[in-house]
C-alpha positions in Angstrom: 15.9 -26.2 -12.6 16.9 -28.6 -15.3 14.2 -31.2 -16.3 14.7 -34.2 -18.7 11.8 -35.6 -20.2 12.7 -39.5 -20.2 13.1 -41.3 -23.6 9.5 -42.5 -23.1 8.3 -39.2 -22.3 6.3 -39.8 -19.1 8.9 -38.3 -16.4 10.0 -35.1 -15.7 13.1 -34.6 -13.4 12.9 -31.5 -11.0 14.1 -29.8 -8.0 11.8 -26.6 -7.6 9.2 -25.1 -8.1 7.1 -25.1 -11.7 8.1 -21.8 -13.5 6.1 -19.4 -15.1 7.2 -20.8 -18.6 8.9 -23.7 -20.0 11.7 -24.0 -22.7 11.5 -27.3 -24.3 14.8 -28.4 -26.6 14.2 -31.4 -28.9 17.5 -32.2 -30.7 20.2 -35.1 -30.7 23.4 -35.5 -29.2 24.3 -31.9 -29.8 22.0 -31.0 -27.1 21.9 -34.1 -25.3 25.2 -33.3 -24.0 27.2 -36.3 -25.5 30.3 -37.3 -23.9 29.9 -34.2 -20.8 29.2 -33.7 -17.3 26.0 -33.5 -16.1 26.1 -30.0 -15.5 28.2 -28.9 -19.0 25.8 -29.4 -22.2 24.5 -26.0 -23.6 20.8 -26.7 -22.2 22.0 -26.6 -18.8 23.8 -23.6 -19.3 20.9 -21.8 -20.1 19.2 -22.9 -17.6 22.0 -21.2 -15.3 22.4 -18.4 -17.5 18.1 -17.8 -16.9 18.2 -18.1 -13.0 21.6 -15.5 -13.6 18.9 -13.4 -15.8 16.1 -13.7 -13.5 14.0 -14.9 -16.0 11.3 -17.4 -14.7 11.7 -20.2 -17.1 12.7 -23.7 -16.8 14.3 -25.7 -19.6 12.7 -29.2 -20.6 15.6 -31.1 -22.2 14.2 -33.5 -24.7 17.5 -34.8 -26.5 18.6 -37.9 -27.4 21.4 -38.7 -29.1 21.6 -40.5 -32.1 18.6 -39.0 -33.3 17.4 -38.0 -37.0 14.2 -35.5 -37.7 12.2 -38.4 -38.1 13.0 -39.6 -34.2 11.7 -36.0 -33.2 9.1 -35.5 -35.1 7.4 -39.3 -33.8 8.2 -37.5 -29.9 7.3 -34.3 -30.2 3.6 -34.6 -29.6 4.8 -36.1 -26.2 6.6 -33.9 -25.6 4.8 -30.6 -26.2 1.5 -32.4 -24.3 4.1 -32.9 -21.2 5.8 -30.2 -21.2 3.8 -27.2 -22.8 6.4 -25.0 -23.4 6.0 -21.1 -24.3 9.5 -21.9 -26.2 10.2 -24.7 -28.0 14.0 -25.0 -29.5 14.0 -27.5 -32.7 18.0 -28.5 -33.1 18.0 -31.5 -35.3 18.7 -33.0 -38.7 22.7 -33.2 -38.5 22.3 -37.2 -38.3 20.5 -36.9 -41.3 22.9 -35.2 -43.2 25.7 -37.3 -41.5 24.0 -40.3 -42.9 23.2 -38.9 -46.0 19.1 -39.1 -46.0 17.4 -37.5 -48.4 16.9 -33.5 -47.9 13.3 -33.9 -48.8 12.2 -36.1 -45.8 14.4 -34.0 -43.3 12.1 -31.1 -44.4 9.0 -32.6 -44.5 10.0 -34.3 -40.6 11.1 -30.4 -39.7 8.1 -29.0 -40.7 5.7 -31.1 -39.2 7.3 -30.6 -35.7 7.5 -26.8 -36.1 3.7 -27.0 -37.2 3.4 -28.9 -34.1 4.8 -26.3 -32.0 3.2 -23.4 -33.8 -0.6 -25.5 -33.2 0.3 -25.1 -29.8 0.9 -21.4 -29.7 4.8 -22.1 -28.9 7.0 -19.8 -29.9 9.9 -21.2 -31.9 13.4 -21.4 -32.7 15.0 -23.5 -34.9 18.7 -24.5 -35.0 19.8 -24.8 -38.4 23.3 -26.9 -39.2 25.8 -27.1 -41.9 28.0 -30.2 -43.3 31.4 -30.8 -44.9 31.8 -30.0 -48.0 32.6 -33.8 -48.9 29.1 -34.1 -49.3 28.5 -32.3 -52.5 27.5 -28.5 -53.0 24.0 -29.6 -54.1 22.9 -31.7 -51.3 24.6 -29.1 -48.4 23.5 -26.1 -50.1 19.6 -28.0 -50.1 20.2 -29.1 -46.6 21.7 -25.7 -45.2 18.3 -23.8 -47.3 15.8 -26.0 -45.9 16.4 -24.4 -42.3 16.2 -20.8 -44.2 13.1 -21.7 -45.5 11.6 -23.6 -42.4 12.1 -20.4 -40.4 10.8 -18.1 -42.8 7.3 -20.1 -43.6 6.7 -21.0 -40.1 8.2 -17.3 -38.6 10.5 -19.1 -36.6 13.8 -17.5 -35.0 16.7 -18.9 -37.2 20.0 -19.6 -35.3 22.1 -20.0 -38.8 24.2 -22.6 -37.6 24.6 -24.1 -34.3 28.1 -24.4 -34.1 29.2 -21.5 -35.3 32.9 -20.3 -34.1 33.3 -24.1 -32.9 32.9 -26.0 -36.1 35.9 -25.2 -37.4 38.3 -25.3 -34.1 39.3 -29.3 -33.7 40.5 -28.6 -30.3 36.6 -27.9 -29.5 35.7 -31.4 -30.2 36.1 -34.7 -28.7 38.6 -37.3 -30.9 35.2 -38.4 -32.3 35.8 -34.8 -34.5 32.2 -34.9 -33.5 30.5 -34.3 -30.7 31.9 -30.8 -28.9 33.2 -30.7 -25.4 32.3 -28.6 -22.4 34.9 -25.6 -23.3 32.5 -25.3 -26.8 28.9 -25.1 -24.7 29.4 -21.3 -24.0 29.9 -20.5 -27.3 26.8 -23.1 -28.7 24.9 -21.2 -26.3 25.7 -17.4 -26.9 24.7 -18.8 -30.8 21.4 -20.1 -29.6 20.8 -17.0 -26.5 21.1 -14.5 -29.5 17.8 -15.5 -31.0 16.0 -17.0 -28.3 16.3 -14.2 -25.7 14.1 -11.6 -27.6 11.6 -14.1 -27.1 11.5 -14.5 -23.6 8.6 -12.6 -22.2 
């Protein structure tokens, strides 16, 4: 079962039983499921592809689009209190990189919310993104490293890019050029399952 934590972080959405573990994903719009069905984002594919797997965990889907690092990591304490997930899946900072924010403060906000996590015995993946070249080779080669070193000093999982084998198909995205669209989940997901499912206990 599928549970949303709401944008104040006080309900939880379900229709069974608790299971033995929870999954909590904290990202933006990527993960929010921008512009799908209610049943099409990646996060609820895992959740189908863990009942498919018999695996007894639920996934807590704390995304919201629009949001930067700094938007997760004033939420996260929320969320990992409400949730207490065995898993926790970190896929942010692409706003910041769309809107250009320093590098710096996008791995500072990063590294407090996986220190969160870690505090909390979670264990952690991390869903690292890439930008356009337009941006300059010294600010997207600092932005793509920060995830590379994030993982490494916290001993995170590293998925290297999210949208790998999407990014670069246009007819995977909505006319945005943005935000992918349900024929893309499956393959943000295999990207994310390869990491996470050693994990799962």
């Amino acid at each position: 079962m599928l549970k949303f934590i709401s944008a104040g972080f006080f309900l939880l959405f379900s229709c069974a039983a608790q299971a033995a573990g929870n999954i909590l994903v904290v990202g933006d719009s990527l993960s929010a499921g921008y512009g799908l069905g209610p049943n099409q984002s990646w996060p609820s594919l895992l959740e189908k592809r863990l009942r498919e797997q018999r695996l007894d965990y639920s996934v807590v889907n704390a995304s919201i689009s629009g949001d930067t690092t700094s938007g997760g990591r004033s939420r996260i304490g929320a969320a990992l209190d409400q949730a207490r997930p065995a898993v926790v899946i970190v896929a942010l900072g692409g706003n910041d990189g769309l809107r250009g924010l320093p590098v710096n403060l996008m791995r500072d906000n990063l590294n407090a919310m996986l220190g969160d996590a870690r505090a909390r015995k979670a264990r952690i993946v991390l869903a690292g993104m890439k930008l356009p070249p337009n941006y300059g080779i010294d600010y997207t080669q600092a932005f793509e490293q920060s995830y590379v070193d994030l993982a490494r000093h916290h001993k995170a999982a590293l998925v290297p890019f999210l949208l790998e084998g999407v990014a670069e198909r246009r007819e995977l995205f909505l006319p945005d050029n943005i935000h992918p669209v349900a024929e893309a989940q499956p393959i943000i997901l295999d990207n994310v399952w390869k990491v996470l499912r050693p994990l799962l206990r």
